[in-house]
N, CA, C and O of each residue as an XYZ file, in Angstrom:
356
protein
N     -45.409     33.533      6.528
C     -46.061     32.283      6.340
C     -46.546     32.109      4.897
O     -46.729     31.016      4.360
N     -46.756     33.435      4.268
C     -47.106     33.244      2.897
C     -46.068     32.366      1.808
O     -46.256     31.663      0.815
N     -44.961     32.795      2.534
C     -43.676     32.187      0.981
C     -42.906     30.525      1.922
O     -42.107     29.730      1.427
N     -43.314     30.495      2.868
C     -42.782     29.479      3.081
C     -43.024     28.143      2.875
O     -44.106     27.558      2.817
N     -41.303     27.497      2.714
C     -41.865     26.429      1.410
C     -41.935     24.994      2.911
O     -41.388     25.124      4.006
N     -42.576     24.040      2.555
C     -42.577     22.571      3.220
C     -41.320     22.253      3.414
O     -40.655     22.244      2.378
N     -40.718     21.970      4.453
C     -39.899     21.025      4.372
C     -39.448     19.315      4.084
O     -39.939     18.379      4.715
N     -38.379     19.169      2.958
C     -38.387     18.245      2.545
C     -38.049     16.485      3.834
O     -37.475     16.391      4.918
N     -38.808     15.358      2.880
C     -38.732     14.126      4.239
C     -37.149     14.140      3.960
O     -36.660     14.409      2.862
N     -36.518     13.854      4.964
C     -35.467     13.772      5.246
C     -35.006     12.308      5.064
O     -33.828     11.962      4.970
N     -36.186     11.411      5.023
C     -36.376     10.035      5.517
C     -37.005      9.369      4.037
O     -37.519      8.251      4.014
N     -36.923      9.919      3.269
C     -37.741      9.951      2.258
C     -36.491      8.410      1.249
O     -35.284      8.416      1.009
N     -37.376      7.559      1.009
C     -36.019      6.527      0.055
C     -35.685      6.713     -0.883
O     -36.373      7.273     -1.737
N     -34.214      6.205     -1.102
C     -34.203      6.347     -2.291
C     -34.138      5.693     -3.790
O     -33.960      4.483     -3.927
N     -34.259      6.369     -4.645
C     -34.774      6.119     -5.857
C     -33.869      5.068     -6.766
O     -32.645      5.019     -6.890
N     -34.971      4.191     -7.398
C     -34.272      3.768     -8.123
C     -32.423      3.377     -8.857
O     -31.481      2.585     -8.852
N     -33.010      4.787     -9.447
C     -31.374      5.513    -10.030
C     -30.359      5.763     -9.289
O     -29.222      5.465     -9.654
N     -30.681      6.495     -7.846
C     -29.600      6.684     -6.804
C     -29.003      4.909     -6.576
O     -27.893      4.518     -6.936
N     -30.100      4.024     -5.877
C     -29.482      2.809     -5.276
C     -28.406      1.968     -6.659
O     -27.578      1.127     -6.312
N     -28.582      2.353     -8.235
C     -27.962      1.644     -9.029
C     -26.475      2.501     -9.044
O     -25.364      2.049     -9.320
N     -26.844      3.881     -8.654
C     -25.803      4.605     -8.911
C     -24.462      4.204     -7.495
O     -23.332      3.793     -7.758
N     -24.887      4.412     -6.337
C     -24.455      3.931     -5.022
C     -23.809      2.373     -5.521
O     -22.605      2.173     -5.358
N     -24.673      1.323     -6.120
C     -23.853     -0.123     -6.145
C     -22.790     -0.107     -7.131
O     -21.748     -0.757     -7.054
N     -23.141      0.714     -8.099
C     -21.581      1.017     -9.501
C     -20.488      1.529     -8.412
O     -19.492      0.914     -8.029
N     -20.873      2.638     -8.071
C     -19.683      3.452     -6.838
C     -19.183      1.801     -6.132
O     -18.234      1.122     -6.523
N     -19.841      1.571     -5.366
C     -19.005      0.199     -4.746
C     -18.549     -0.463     -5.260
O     -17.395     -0.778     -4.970
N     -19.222     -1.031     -6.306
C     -18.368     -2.123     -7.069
C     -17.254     -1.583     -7.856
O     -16.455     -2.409     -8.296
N     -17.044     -0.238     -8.132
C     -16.001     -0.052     -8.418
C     -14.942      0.595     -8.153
O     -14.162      0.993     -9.018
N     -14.768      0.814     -6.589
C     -13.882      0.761     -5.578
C     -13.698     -0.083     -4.949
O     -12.881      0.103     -4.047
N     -14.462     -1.727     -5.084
C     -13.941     -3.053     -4.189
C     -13.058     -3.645     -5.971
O     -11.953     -4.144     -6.180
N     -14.028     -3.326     -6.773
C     -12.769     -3.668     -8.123
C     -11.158     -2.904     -7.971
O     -10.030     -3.339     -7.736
N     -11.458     -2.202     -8.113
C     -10.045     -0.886     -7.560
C      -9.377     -1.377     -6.805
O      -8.208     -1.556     -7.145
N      -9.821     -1.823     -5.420
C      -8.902     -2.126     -4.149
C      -8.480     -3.395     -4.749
O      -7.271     -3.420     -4.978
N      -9.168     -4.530     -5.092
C      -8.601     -5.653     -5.053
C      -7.768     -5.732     -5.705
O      -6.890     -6.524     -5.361
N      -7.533     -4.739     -7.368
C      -6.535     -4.530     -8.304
C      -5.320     -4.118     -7.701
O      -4.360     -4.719     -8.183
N      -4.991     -3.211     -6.713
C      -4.334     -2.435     -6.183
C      -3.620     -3.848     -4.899
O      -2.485     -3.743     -4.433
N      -4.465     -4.915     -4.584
C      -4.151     -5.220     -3.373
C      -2.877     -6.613     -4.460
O      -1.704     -6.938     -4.275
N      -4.151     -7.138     -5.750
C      -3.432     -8.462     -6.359
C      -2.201     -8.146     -7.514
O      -1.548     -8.989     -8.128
N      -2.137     -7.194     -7.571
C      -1.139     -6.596     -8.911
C       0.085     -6.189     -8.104
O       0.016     -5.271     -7.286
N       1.282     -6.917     -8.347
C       2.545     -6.288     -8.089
C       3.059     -5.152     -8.409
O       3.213     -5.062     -9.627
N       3.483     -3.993     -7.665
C       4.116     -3.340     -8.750
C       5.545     -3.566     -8.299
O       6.190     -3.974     -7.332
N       5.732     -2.936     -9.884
C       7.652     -3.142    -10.559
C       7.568     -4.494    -10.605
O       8.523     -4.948     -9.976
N       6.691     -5.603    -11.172
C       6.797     -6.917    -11.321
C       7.556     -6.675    -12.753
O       8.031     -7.797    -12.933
N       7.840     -6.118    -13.549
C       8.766     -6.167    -14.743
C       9.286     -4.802    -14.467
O       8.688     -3.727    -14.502
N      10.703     -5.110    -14.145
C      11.741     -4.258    -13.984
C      12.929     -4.259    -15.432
O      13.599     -5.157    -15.942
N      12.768     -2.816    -15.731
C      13.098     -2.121    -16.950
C      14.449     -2.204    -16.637
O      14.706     -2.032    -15.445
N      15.398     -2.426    -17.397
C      16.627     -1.980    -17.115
C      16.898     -0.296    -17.358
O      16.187      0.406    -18.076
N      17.930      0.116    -16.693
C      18.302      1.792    -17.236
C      18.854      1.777    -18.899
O      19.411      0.779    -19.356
N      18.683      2.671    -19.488
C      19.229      2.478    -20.860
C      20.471      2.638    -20.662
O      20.766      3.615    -19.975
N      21.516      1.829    -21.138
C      23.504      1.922    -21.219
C      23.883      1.480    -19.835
O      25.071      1.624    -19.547
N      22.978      0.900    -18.804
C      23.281      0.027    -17.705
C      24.092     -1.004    -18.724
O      23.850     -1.215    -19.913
N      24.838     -1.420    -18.123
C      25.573     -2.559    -18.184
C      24.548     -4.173    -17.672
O      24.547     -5.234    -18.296
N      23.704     -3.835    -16.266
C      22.855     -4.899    -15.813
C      22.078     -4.939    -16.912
O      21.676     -4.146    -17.764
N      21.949     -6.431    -16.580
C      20.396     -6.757    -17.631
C      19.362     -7.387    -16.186
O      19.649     -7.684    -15.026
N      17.746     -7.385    -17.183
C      17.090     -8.326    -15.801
C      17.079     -9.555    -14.893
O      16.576    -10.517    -15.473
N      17.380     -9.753    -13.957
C      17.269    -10.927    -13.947
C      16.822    -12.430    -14.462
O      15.644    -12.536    -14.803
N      17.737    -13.709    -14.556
C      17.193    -15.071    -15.122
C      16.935    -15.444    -14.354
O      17.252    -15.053    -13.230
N      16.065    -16.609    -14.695
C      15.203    -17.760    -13.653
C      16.690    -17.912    -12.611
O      17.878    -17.949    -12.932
N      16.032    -17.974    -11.298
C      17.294    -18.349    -10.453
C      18.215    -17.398    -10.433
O      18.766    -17.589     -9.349
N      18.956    -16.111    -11.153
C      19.764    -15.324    -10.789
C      19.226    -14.602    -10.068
O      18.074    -14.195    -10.216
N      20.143    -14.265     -8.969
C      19.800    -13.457     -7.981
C      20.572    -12.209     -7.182
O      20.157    -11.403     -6.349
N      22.374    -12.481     -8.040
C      22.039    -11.240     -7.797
C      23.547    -10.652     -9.035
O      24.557    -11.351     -9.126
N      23.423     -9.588     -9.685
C      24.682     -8.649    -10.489
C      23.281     -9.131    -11.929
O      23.284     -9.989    -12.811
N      22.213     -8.008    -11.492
C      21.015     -8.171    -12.241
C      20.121     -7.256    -11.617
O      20.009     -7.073    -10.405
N      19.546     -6.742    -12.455
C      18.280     -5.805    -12.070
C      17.931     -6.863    -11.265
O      18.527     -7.940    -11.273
N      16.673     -6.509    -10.340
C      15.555     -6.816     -9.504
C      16.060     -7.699     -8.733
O      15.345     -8.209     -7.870
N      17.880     -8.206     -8.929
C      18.105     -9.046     -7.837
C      18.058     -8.539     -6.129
O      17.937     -7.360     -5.797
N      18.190     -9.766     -5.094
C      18.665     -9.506     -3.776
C      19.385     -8.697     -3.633
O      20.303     -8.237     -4.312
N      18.866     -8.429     -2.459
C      19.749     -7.496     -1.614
C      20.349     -8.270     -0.410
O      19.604     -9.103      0.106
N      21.386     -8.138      0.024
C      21.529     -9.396      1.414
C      21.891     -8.452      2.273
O      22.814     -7.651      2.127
N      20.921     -8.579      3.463
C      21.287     -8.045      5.023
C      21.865     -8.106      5.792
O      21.658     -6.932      6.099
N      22.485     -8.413      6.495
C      23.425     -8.991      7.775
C      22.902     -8.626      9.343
O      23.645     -7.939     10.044
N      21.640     -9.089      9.863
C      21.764     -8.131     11.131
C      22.378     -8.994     12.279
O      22.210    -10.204     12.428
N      23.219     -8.047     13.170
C      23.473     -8.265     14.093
C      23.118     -7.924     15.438
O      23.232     -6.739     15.754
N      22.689     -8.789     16.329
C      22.287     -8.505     17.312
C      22.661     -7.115     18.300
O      23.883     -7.093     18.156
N      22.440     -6.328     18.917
C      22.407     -5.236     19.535
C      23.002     -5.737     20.789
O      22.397     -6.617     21.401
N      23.987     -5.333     21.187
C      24.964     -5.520     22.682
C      24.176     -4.446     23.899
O      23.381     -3.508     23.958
N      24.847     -5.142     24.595
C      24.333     -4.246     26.176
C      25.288     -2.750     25.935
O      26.307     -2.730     25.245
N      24.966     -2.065     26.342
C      25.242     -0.538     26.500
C      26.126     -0.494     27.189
O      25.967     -0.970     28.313
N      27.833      0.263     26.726
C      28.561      0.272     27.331
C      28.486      1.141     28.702
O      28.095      2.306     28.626
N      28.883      0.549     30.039
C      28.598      0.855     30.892
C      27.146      0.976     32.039
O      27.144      1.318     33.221
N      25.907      0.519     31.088
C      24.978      0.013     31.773
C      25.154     -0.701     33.300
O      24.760     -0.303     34.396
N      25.700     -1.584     33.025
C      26.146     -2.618     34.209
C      26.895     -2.401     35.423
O      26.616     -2.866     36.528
N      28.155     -1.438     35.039
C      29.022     -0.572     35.960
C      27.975      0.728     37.012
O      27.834      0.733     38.235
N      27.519      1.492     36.209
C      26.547      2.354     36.490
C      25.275      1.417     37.852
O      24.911      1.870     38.937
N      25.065      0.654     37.491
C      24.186      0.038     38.702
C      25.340     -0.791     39.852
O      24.972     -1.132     40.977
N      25.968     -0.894     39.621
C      26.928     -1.340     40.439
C      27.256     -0.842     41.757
O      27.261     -1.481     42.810
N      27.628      0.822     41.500
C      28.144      1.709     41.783
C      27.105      2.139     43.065
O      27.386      2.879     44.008
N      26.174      1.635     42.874
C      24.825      2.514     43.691
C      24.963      1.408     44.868
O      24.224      1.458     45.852
């Protein structure tokens, strides 16, 4: 009982310096995110050096860096033999 120290408030507020330090921390991880959310990346696409492509012009879209890509999907068919298979039963 001689060396023992008080225990500290747990509950105790905080200071000044902490609450300015805590609002910098936020504000500059909601700055961060929003940078991260409004900034494109690869919005200026480099060509390769001795590519033949150059970047795309207003309206070209595609035998050009950063042009389209075109997809084609086609719908997915019934499974051969699905239909036979219930038949059968």
């Amino acid at each position: 009982m001689l060396f023992r120290r008080q225990a500290a408030n747990p509950y105790r507020p905080t200071s000044r310096r902490q609450r300015l330090v805590i609002i910098a921390i936020t504000a500059a991880v909601v700055v961060t995110l929003w940078m991260l959310l409004i900034e494109r990346p690869g919005w200026k696409v480099q060509p390769i050096p001795g590519s033949p492509l150059a970047p795309c012009r207003t309206g070209q879209t595609t035998d050009c860096v950063g042009g389209q890509a075109n997809v084609l999907l086609i719908p997915a068919g019934t499974a051969p033999g699905a239909s036979g298979a219930s038949a059968a039963r």
